[in-house]
Backbone as CSV, one residue per row, in Angstrom:
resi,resn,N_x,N_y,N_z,CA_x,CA_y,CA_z,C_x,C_y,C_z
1,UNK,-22.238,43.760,-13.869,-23.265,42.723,-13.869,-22.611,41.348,-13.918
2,UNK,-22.836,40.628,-13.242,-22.558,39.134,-12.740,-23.405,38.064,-13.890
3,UNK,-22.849,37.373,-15.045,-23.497,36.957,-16.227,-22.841,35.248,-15.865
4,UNK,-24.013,34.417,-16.394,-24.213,33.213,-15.662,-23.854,32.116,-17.116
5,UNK,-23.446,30.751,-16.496,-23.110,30.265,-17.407,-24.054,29.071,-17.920
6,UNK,-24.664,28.963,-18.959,-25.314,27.323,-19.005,-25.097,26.474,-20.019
7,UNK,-25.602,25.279,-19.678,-24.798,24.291,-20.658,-25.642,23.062,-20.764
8,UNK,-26.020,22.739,-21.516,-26.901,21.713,-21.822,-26.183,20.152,-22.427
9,UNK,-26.635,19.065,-22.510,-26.419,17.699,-22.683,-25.943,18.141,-24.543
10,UNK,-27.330,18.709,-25.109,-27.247,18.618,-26.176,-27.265,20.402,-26.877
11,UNK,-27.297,21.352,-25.386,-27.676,22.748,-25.283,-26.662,23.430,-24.367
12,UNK,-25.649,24.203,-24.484,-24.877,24.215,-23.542,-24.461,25.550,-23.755
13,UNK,-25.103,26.444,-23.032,-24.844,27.976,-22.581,-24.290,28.649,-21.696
14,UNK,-23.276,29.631,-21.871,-22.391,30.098,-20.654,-22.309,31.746,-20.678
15,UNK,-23.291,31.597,-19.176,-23.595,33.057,-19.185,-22.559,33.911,-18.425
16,UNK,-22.528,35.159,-18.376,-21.027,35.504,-17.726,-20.976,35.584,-16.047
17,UNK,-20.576,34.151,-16.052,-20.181,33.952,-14.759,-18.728,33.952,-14.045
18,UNK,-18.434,34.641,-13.378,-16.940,34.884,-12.813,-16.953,34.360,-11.704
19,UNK,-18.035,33.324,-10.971,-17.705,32.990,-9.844,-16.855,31.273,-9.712
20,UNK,-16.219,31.235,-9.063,-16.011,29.604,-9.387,-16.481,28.566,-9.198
21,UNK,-16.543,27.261,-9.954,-17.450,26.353,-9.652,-17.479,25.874,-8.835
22,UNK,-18.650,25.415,-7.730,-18.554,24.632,-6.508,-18.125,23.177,-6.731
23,UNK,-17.811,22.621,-5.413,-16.615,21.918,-5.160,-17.551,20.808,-6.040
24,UNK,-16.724,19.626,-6.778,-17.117,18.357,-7.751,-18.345,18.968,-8.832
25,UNK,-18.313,20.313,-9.122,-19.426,20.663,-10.216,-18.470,21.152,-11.211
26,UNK,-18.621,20.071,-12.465,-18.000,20.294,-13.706,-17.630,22.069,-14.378
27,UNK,-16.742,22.636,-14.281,-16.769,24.130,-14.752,-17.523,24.122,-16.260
28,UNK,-18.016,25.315,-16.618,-18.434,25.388,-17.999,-17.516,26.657,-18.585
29,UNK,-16.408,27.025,-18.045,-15.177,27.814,-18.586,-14.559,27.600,-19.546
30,UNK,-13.555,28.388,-19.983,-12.791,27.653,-21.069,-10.704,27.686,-20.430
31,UNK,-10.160,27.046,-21.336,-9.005,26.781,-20.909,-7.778,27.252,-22.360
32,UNK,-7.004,27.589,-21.370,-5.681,27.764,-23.072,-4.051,26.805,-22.200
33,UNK,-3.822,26.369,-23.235,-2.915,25.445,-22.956,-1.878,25.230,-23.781
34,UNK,-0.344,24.819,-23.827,0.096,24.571,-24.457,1.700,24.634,-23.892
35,UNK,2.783,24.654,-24.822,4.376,24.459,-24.305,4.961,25.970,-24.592
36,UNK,5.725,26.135,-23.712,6.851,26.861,-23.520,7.867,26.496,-24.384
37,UNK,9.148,27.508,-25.226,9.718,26.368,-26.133,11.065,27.906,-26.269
38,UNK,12.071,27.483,-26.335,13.122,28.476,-27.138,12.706,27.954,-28.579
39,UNK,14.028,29.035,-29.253,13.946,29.511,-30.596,14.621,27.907,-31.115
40,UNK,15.066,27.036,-30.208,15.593,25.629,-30.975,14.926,24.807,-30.806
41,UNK,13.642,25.263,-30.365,12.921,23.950,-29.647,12.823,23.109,-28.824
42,UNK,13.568,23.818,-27.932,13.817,23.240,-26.463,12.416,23.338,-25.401
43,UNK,12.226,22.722,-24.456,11.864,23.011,-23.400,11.826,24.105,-22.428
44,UNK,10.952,24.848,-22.411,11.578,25.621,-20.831,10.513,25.328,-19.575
45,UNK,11.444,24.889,-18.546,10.815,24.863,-17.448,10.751,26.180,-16.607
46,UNK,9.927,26.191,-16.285,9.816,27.246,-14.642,9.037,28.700,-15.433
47,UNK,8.785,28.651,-16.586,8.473,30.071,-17.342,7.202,30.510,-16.625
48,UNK,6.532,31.398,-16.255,5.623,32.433,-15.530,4.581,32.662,-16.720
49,UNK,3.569,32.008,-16.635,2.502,32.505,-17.859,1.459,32.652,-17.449
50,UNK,0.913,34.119,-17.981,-0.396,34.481,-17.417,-1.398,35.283,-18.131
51,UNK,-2.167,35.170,-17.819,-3.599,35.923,-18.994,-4.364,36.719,-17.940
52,UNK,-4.485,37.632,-18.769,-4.898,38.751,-17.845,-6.160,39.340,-18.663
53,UNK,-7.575,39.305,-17.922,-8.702,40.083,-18.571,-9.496,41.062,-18.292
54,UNK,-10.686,41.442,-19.177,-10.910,43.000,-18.344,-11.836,42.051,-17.380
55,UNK,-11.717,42.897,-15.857,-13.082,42.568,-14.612,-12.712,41.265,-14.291
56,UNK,-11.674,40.716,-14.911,-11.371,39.554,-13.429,-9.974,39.410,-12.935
57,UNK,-9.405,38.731,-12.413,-8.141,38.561,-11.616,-7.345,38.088,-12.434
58,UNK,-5.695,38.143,-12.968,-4.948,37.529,-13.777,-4.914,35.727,-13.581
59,UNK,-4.947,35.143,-14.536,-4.620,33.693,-13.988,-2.950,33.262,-14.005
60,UNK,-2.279,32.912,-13.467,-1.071,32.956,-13.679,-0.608,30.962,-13.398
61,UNK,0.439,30.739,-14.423,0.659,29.089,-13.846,2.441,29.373,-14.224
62,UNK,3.057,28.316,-13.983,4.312,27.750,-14.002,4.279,26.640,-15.398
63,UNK,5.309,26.625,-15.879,5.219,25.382,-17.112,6.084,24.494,-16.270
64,UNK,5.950,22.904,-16.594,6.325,22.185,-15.764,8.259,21.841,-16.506
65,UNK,8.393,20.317,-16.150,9.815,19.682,-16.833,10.078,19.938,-17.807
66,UNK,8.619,19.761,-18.870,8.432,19.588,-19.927,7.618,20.754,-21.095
67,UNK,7.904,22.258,-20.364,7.623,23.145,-20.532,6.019,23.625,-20.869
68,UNK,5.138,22.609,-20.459,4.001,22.232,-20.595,3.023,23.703,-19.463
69,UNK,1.942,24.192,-20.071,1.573,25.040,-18.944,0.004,24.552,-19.670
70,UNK,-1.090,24.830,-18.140,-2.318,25.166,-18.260,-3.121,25.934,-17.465
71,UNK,-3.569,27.049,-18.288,-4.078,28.150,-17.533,-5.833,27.364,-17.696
72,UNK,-6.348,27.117,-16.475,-7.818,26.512,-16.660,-8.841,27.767,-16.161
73,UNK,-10.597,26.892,-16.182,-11.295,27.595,-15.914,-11.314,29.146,-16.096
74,UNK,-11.060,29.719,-17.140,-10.959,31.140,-17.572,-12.584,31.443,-18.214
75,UNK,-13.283,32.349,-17.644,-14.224,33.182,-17.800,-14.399,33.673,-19.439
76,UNK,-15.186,32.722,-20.293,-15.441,33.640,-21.518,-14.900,35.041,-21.337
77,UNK,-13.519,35.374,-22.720,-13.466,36.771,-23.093,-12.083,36.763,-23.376
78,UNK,-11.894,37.687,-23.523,-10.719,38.228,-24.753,-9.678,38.444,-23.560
79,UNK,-8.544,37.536,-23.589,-7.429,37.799,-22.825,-5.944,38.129,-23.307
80,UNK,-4.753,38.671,-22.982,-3.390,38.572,-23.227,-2.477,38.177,-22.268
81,UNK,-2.274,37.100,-22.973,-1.508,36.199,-22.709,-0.086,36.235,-22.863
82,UNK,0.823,36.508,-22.208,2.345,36.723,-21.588,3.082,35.670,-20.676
83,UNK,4.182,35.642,-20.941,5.016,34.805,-20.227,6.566,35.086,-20.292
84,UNK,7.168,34.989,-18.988,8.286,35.064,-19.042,9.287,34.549,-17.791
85,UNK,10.560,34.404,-18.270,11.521,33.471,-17.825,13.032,34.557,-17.940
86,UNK,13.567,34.214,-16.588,15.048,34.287,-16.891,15.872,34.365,-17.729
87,UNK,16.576,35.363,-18.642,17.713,35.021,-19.594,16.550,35.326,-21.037
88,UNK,15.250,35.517,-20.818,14.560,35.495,-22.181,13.715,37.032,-21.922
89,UNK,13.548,37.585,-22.909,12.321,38.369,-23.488,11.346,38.266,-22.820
90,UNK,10.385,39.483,-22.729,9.055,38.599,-22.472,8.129,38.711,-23.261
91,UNK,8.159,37.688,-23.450,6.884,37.110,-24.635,5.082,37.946,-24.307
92,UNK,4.636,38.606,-25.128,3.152,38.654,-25.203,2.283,38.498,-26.173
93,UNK,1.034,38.034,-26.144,0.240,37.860,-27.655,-1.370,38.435,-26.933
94,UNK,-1.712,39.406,-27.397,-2.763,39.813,-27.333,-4.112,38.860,-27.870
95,UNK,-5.339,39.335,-27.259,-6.293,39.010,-28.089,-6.479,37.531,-28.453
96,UNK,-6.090,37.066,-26.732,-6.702,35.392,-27.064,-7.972,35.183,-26.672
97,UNK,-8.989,34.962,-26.907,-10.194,34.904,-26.661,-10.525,33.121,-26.421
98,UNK,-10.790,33.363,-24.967,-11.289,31.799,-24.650,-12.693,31.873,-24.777
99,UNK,-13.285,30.618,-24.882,-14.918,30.506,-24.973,-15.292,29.229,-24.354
100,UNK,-16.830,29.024,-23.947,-17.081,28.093,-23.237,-16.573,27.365,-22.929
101,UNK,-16.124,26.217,-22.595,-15.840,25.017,-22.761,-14.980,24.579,-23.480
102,UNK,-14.010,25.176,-24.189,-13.224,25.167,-24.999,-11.561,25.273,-24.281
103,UNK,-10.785,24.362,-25.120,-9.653,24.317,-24.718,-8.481,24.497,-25.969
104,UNK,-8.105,25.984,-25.877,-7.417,26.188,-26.646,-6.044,25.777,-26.162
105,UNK,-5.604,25.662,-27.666,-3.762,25.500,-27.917,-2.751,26.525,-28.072
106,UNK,-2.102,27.034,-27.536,-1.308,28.427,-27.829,0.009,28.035,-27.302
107,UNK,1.143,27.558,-28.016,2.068,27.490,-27.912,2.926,28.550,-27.836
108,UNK,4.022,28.868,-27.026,4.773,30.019,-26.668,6.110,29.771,-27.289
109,UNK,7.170,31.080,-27.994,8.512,30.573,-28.158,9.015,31.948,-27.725
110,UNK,9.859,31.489,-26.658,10.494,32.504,-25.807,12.013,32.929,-26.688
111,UNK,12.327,34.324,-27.349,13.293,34.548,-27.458,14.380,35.018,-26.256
112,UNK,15.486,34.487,-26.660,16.627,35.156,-25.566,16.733,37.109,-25.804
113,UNK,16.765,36.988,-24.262,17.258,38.419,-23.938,17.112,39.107,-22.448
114,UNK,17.027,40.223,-22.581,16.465,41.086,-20.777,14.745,40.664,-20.728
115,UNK,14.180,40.649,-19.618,12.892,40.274,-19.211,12.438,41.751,-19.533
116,UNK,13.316,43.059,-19.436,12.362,44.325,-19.496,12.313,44.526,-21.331
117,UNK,12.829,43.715,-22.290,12.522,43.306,-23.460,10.988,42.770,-23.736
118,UNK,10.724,43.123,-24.603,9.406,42.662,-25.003,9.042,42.037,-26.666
119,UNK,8.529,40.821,-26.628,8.010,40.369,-28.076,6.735,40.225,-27.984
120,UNK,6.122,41.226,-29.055,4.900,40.645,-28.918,4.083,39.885,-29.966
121,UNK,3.532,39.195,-29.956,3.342,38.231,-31.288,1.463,38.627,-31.885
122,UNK,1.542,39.120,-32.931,-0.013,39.581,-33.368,-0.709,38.076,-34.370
123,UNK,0.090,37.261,-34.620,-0.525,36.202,-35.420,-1.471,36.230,-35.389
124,UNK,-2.357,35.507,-36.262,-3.981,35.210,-35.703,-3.441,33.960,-36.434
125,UNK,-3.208,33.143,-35.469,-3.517,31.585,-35.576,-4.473,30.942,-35.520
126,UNK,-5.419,29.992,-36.101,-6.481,29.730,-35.466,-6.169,29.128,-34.169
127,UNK,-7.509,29.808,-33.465,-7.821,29.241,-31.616,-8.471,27.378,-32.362
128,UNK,-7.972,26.549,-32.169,-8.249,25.588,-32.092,-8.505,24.489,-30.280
129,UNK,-10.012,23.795,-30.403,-10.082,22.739,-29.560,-8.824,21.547,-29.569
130,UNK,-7.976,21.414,-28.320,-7.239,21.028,-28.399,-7.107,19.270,-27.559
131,UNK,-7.956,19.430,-27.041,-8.610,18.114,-26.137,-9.621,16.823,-25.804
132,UNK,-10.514,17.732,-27.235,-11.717,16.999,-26.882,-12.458,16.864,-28.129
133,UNK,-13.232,15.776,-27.888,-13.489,15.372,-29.416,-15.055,15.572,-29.273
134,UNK,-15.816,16.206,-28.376,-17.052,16.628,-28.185,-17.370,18.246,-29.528
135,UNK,-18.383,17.626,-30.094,-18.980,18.477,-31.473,-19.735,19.468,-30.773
136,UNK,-19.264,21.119,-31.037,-19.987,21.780,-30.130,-19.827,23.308,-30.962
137,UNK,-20.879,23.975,-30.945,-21.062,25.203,-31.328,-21.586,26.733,-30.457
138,UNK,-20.417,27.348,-30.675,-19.772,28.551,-29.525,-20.819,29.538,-30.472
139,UNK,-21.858,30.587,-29.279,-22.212,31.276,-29.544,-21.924,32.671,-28.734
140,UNK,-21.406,33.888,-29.097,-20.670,34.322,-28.011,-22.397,35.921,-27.489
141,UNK,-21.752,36.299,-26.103,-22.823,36.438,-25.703,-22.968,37.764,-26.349
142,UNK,-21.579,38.663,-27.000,-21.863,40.419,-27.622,-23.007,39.649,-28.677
143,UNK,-22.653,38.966,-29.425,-23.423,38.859,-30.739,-25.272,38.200,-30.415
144,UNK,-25.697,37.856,-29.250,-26.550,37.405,-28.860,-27.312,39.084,-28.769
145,UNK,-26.680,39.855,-27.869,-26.619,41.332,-27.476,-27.108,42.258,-28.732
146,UNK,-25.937,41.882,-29.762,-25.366,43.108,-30.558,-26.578,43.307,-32.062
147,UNK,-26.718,41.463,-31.720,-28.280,41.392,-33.288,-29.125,41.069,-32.784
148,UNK,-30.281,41.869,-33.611,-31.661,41.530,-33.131,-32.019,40.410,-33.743
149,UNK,-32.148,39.213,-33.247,-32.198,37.876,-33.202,-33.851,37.539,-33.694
150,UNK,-34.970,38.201,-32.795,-35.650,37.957,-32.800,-36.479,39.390,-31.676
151,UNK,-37.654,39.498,-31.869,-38.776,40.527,-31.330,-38.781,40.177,-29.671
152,UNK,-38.938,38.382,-29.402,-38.549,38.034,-28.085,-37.568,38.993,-26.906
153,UNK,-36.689,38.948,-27.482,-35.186,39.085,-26.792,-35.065,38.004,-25.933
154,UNK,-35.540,36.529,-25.822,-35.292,35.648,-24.890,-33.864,35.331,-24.976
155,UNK,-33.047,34.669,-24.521,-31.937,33.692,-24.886,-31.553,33.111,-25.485
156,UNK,-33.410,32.169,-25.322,-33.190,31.213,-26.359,-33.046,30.880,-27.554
157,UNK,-33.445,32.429,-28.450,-33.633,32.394,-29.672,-32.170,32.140,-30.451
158,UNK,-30.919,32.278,-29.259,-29.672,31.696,-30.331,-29.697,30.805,-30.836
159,UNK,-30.177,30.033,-30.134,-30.150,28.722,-30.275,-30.548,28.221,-31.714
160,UNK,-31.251,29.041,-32.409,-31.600,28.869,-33.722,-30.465,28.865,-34.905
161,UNK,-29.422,29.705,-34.292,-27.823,30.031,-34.870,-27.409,28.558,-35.664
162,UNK,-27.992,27.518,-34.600,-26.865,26.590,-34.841,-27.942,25.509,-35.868
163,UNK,-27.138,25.103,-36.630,-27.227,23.996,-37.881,-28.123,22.871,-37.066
164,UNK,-29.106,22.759,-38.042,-29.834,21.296,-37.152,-30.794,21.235,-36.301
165,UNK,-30.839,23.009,-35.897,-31.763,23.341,-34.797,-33.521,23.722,-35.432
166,UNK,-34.075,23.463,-34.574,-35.322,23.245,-35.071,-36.498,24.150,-33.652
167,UNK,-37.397,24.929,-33.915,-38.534,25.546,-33.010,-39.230,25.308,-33.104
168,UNK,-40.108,24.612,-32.254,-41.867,24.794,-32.276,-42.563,25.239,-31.675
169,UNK,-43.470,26.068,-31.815,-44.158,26.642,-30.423,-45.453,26.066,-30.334
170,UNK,-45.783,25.819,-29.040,-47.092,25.609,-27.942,-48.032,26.234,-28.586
171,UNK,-49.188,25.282,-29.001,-50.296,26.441,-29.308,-51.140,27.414,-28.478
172,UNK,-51.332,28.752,-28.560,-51.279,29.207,-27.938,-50.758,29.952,-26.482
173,UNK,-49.466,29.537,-26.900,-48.386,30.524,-26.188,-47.454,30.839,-26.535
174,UNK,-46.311,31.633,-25.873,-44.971,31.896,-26.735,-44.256,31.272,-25.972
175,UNK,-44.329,29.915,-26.124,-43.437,28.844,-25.538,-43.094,28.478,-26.614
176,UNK,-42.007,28.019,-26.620,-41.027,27.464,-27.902,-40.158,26.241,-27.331
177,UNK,-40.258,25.139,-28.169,-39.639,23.583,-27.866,-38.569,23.490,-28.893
178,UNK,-37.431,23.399,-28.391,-36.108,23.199,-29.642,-36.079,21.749,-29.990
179,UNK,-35.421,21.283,-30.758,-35.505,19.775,-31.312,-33.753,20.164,-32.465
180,UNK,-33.128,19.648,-31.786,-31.500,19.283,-32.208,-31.650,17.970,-33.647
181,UNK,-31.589,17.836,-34.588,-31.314,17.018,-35.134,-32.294,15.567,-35.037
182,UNK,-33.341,15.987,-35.044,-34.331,15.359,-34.603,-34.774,15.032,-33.215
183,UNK,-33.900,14.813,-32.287,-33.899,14.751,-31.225,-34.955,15.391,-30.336
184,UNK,-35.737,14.691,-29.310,-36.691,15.043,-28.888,-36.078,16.210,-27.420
185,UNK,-37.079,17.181,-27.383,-36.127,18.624,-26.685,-36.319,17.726,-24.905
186,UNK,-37.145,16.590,-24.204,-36.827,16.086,-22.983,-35.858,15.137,-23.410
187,UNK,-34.753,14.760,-24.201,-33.412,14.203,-24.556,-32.368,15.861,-24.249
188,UNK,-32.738,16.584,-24.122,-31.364,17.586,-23.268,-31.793,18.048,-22.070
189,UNK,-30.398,18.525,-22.276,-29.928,18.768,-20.628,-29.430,19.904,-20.735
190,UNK,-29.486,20.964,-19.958,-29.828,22.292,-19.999,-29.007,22.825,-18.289
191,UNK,-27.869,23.173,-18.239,-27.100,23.563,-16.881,-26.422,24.991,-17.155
192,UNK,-26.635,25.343,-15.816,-25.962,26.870,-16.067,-24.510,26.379,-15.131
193,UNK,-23.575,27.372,-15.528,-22.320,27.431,-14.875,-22.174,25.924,-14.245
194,UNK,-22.177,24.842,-15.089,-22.210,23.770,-14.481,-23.551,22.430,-14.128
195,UNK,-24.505,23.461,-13.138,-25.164,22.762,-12.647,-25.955,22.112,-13.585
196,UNK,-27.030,21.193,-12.968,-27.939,21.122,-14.183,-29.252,21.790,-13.665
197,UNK,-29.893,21.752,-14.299,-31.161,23.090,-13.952,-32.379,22.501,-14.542
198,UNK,-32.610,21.812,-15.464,-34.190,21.331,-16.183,-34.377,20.338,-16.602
199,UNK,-33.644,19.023,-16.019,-33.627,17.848,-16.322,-35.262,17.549,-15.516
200,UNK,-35.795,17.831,-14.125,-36.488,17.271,-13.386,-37.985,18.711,-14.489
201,UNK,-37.690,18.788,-15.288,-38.692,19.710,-15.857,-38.494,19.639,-17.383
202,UNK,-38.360,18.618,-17.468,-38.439,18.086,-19.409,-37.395,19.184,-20.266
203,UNK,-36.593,19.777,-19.257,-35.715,20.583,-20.311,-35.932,21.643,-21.227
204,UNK,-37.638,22.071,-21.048,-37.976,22.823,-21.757,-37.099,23.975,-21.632
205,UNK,-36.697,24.900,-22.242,-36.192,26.187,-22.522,-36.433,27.224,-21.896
206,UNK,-37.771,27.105,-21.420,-39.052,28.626,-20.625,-38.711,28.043,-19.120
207,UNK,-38.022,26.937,-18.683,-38.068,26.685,-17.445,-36.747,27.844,-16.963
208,UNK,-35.708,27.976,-17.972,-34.545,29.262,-17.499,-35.107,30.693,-18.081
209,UNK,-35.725,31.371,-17.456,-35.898,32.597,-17.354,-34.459,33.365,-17.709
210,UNK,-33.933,33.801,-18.460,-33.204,34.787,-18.643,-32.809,35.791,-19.747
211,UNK,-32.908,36.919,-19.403,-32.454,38.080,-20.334,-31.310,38.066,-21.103
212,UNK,-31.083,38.454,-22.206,-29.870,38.028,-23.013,-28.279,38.952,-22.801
213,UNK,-28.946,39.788,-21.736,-28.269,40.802,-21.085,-27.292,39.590,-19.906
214,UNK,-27.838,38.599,-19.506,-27.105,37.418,-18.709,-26.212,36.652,-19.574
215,UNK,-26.445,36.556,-20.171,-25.252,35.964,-20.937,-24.127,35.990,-21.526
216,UNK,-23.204,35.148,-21.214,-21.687,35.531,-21.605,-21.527,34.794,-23.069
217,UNK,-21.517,33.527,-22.960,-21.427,32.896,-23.976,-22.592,31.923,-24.142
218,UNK,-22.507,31.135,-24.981,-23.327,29.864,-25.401,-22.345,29.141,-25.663
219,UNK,-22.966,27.280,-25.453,-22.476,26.792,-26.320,-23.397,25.370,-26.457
220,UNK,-23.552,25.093,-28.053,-24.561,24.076,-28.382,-23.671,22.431,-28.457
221,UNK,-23.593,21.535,-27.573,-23.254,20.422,-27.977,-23.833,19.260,-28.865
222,UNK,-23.549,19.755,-30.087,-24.301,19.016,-30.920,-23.688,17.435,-31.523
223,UNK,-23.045,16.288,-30.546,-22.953,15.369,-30.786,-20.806,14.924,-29.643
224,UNK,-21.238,13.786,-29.593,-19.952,13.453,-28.897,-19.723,13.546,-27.357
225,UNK,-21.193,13.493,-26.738,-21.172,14.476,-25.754,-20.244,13.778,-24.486
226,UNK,-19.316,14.465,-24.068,-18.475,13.908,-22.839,-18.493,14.195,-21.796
227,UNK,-18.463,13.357,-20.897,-19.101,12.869,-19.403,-18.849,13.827,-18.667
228,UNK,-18.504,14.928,-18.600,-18.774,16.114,-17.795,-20.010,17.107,-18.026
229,UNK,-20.490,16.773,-18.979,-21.997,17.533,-19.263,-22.920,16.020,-19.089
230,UNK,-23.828,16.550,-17.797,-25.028,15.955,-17.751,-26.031,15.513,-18.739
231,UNK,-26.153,14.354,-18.749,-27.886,13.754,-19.677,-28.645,13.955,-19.314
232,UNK,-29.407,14.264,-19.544,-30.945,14.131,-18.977,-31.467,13.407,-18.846
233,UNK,-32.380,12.222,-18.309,-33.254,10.924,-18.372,-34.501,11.784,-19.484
234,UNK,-34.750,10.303,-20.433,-35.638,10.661,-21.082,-37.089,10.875,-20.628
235,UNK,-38.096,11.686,-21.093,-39.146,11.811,-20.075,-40.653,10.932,-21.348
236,UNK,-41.280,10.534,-20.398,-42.153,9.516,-21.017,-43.723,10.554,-21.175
């Protein structure tokens, strides 16, 4: 099943989408990044690093002069991440899990040895945002799946997960209006895999039809919001 990504101004959901973003449309993926390094703290250039997940294609990059690598646009989900170089080991660390919009830090330290050598590193470091100073809360899509949230099963009911969040429903229907921190719900912006989708429709929530079975991840931008996620015009 092909799971879609969305993302809102102040609402930003990412359903599991594996396709790539069309050409000048902001990705709503996530990214892991960081340096290549020997055991002295050197640099390594030219090292081979790649993350490999279940149901999509490995991403593979080069670290540059400055042993610098970035594996981008990676598909919400649990990847292992490996790299290796000439004259060294090869480095692996299981169980990096990228999420929406998020740009993790994972620094590599290549020990010397044969490449058919293997280190593998189990740390659990924290996955830390490494780029961006946008306030945002990752809801991932098993746990949307895995708890009964609500009698609905809409989508939207994660959305309640996050701190600040607020429901009201339509009298007489099971329409439900979110409200962020007071914030009035035609102040977001609401895009799947990028696009935007309910700005020209007050952003209501019931305008995205989808099963929670579509979804990969969430993610709520709750303040800081940076210029790759769409605003919405306020509606009068």
């Amino acid at each position: 099943m092909r799971r879609i990504t969305v993302v809102a101004a102040l609402v930003a959901l990412i359903a599991c989408g594996l396709a790539l973003p069309v050409s000048g449309q902001p990705s709503a993926n996530g990214s892991i990044r960081g340096y290549v390094r020997d055991a002295t703290g050197a640099a390594l250039p030219g090292a081979t690093v790649t993350a490999a997940g279940a149901g999509v294609m490995p991403f593979a990059v080069v670290s540059d002069s400055e042993g610098y690598y970035r594996l981008l646009d990676l598909p919400p989900g649990e990847y292992q991440l490996s790299a290796e170089r000439q004259g060294f080991a090869r480095f692996v660390r299981p169980a990096v899990v990228a999420r929406a919009v998020l740009n993790l830090s994972v620094d590599i330290e290549l020990a010397v040895g044969f490449q058919s050598e293997t280190t593998t590193v189990r740390a659990e470091t924290p996955m830390l945002e490494s780029s961006s100073a946008v306030q945002a809360v990752n809801i991932a899509g098993e746990l949307q799946r895995d708890v009964p949230l609500t009698n609905r099963r809409d989508w939207a009911d994660s959305l309640l997960l996050v701190p600040g969040m607020v429901a009201v429903t339509q009298p007489g229907s099971n329409k439900y209006f979110y409200y962020l921190h007071g914030a009035d719900f035609s102040s977001l912006g609401l895009e799947i895999d990028g696009a935007d989708m309910a700005s020209t429709l007050q952003n209501a929530s019931s305008y995205i039809s989808l099963s929670d079975e579509a979804i990969h991840d969430s993610q709520v931008k709750t303040g800081a919001i940076d210029a790759s996620t769409l605003s919405a015009p306020a509606q009068s």
